[in-house]
Phi, psi and omega in degrees: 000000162342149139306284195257032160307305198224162174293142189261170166307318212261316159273084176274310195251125184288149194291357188279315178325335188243023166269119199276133167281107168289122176318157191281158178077004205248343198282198166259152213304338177260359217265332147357279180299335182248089188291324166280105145271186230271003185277302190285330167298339165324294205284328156303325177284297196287013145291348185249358205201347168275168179267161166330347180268323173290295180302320176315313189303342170291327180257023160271305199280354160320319183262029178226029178261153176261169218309318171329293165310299206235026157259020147273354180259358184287293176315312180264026167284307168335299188280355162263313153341047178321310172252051146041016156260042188055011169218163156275143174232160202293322210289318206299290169349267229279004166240002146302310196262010169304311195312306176293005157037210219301331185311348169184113185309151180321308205281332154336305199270345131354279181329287195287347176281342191266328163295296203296323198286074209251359140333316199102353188286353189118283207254183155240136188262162160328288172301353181249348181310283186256023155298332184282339204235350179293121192306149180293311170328303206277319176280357173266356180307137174307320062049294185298310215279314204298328189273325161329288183320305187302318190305304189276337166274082175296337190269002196048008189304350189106324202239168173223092204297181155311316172269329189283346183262346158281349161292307197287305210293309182332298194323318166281346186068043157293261164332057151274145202341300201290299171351282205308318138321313153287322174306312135001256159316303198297312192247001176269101182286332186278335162091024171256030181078001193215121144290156171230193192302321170309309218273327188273355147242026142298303207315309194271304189288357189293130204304324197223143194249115192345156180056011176266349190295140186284133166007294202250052183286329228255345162286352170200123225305323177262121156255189180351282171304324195275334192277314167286014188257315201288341174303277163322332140334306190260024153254027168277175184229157200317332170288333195281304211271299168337294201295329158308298197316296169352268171317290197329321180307319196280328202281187222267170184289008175286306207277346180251017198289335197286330190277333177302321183288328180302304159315305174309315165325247191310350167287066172300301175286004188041067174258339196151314212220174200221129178233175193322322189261001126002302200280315207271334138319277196302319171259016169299299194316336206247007164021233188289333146353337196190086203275175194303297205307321194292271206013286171320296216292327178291333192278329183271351182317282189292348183267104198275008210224000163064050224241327290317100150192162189244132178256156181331342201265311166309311203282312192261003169287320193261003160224026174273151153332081193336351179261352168296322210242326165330333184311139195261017160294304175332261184324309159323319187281271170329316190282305175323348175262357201249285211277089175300350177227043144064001200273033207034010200244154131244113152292189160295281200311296180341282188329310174301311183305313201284340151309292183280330153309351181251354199056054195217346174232126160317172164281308181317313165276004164266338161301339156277349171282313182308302184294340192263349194256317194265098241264348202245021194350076179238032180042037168207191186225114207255165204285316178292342186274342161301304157337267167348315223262324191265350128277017179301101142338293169279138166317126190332171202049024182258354183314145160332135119002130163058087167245326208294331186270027166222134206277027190205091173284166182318297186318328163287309164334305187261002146329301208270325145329304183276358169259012186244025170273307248270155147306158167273344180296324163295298176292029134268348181273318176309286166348292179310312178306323192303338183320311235232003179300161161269172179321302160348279193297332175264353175293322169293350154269017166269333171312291190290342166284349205256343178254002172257340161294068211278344152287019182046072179234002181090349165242141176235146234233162199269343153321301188284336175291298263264307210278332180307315175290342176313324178308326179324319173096208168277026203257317201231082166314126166000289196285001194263355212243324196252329155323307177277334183287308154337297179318246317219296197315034205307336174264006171031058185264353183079016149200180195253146171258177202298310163345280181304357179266310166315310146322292196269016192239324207305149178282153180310330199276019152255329212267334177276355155359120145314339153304306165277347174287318189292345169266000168264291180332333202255305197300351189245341185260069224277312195258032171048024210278343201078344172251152146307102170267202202272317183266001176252357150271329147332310170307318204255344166269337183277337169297332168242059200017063183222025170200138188260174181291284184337324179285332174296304199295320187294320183287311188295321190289328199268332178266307197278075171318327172282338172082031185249062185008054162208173172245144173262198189268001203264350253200340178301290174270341140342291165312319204261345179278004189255153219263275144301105193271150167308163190060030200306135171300280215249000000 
């Protein structure tokens, strides 16, 4: 898997070869003069702003796109390459980009000859082209990312130790000690010394890259997202912005780099804290958009310590990204700072100290934070009602009517509906993840098996789904009750075990992680081949008795979108990520 071991798809074809003649009058009045246009000098610059790790990974996957994929960029490497010698050199750059005149300056295109270049060589080659200029939609694809990873994980180990990310960038004349280090720092988020798979496509999916920010970005301090998240902030209820404060403490200096700076931005005198009329400067730009009184309402929103200013901790509680705190390390770590005796709970009393250590809760407002979270009315608070309340989009108390006396809520219903739609490569790949989930991610779902398992015997039995779905009513037929009991039976031993509950109940935004599809993958993908063939899915459905030659036929026709009779990882996950399975029942 060298970069310059074997010729790749993308050199196959010299890039001049593929230059297309346009009817004379068809171009557009400018597009003639301007061999860069402004997406890809964009996508240079935010090319420019990635670490060194990224870029490598990129010209990994630069040299596996297919002709398809990169032959407008193919053309337009051809009209800057002006003497057809397979590189760009700084004079062909900077008279590619002239045409944008004053918008960019010597030492810029300096820059960008210097981003792109990631040899170091002087020049830009074809393949350093179009890692630097390729659209984001085509290298975050599941496919693309996967084989990147693999590349750099020589040992298949999961991970991308310390010496495989120091091999490769030597290799390239990358790497030096202090580089690798930071590269590190930067993308091992869990802080065990490695990347694994999660981390190395946050890294690659991450949205927006230093120096990328638009022009008139820099007027204004607060922007959109942010001003609309503290809004939603302050309809929160106390425990949700305690549990923010928290996670805020905790997080690592990446995820929070953008908000430091944003802060110091309205932190006009730099004492520590941003007071109301800081705040009220900084959201000026947004002119009526925004009359004093919301201002104050945002202001008193974000100061949880009610002191009036909002201090660093506040500031990034109440405006970090919801993809941020969702995370289920995050949320662990929080409910774990509340339930103070280890007991999988917040009690009441917990609730009150960790309140009131904030000055923030009354007896009214811990009782009302009880009735509205604790969704299962046993006077505490279990780890999935914690979840729930802090990935909740609307706030609590918006829930249906009468959910709480029933021990199989909607969301699960129709999770466990929807799984019995599902293909069997699909509910076995689920199976697997559940395998393999942490203590985290499942705990609120051993409280709900323990409570539909009503003999304790370690199984629920089609009585026991029968009497759990009854609040439903007439909403949940007989045959509709044994239908899900079927779905769900994955081993059709005639009841679900704790596993197989798990399996058919997890919310998606565990199962589609990238972590874990790549850790389902690699279980089916036995000989590391990058494909599912035919006979290793065979194998691994007659290991759990679920597959016939048909089912096998059904699955390999439904899945393998290229038709070459194997599944790859982009087509893996294409499956467990679609919404909708083919052939739907119910």
């Amino acid at each position: 898997m060298g970069l310059c071991s074997s010729k790749s798809k993308s050199e196959d074809i010299n890039p001049h070869a593929l230059r297309t003649k346009t009817k004379p009058g068809t171009e557009h009045p400018r597009a003639s003069v301007k061999p860069v246009d402004s997406a890809v000098w964009s996508r240079m610059k935010q090319f420019g702003g990635m670490n060194k790790f990224m870029k490598l990974a990129l010209k990994v996957i630069a040299e596996n796109l297919s002709a398809e994929e990169i032959q407008e960029l193919r053309s337009m490497f051809g009209n800057i390459d002006t003497d057809n010698n397979g590189i760009i050199k700084y004079e062909e750059l900077i008279t590619a980009l002239a045409p944008w005149g004053s918008k960019l300056i010597e030492a810029e295109a300096k820059q960008l000859m210097e981003a792109a270049d990631v040899d170091e060589n002087g020049s830009i080659d074809y393949i350093e082209f179009v890692a630097a200029t390729m659209p984001r939609h085509t290298f975050v694809r599941d496919g693309h990312l996967y084989k990147a990873f693999r590349h750099f994980d020589t040992d298949n180990s999961g991970f991308i130790t310390r010496d495989e990310l120091e091999t490769a960038m030597k290799n390239h004349g990358m790497g030096d000690e202090a580089t690798i280090k930071d590269i590190i720092a930067e993308v091992d988020t869990d802080n065990d010394g490695m990347i694994n798979y999660e981390e190395f496509c946050t890294m690659m999916r991450s949205e927006t890259q230093p120096g990328t920010e638009h022009p008139r970005a820099s007027v204004k301090p607060v922007d959109s997202a942010v001003w609309s998240r503290m809004k939603q902030f302050g309809a929160m209820n106390k425990l949700k912005k305690l549990a923010l404060k928290v996670i805020a403490e905790n997080l690592s200096a990446e995820e929070i780099q953008g908000l430091r700076s944003m802060f110091i931005t309205i932190d006009t005198d730099n004492n520590g804290i941003i007071k109301y009329e800081e705040l009220k400067t900084a959201l000026a730009p947004w002119g009526s958009k925004l009359i004093e009184a919301e201002a104050k309402q945002l202001m008193e929103a974000a100061d949880v310590d009610e002191n009036g200013s909002i201090d660093y901790i506040e500031f990034v509680a109440a405006t970090m990204p919801r993809h941020t705190f969702v995370r289920d390390g995050h949320l662990y770590k929080a409910f774990r700072h509340f339930d103070t005796d280890n007991s999988g709970f917040i009690t009441r009393d917990e609730l009150e100290t960790a309140m009131k250590n904030h000055g923030m809760g009354d007896e009214a407002t811990i009782k009302d934070i009880i009735a509205e979270v604790d969704t299962d009315n046993d006077g505490k608070i279990n780890y999935e009602e914690f979840c729930t309340m802090m990935r909740s989009e609307t706030q609590p108390g918006t829930e249906h009517p009468g959910e709480s006396d029933k021990a199989i809520n909607s969301a699960v219903w129709s999770r466990m509906k929807q799984f019995g739609a599902m293909n069997k490569l699909k509910k076995l790949a689920l199976k697997v993840l559940a395998e393999n989930l942490s203590a985290e991610e499942i705990q609120g779902f051993r409280s709900m098996f323990r409570n539909i398992d009503t003999d304790n015997n370690g199984i629920i039995k089609y009585e026991e789904l029968k009497t759990a779905l009854a609040p439903w009513g007439s909403k949940l037929i007989e045959a509709e009750a044994k239908q899900l009991m079927e779905a769900v039976d994955v081993d059709e031993n005639g009841s679900i075990d704790y596993i197989e509950f798990v399996t058919a109940t997890m919310p998606r935004h565990t199962f589609v992680r990238d972590g874990h599809l790549y850790k389902a993958f690699q279980h089916f993908d036995t000989d590391n081949s990058g494909f599912i063939t035919r006979d290793e899915l065979e194998t691994a459905m007659k290991n759990y008795g679920m597959g016939d030659e048909a089912t096998i036929k059904d699955i390999i026709t439904e899945v393998d979108a290229d038709n070459d009779g194997k599944i790859n990882y982009e087509e893996f996950c294409m499956m467990m990520r679609s919404g909708t399975q083919p052939g739907k029942l119910l």
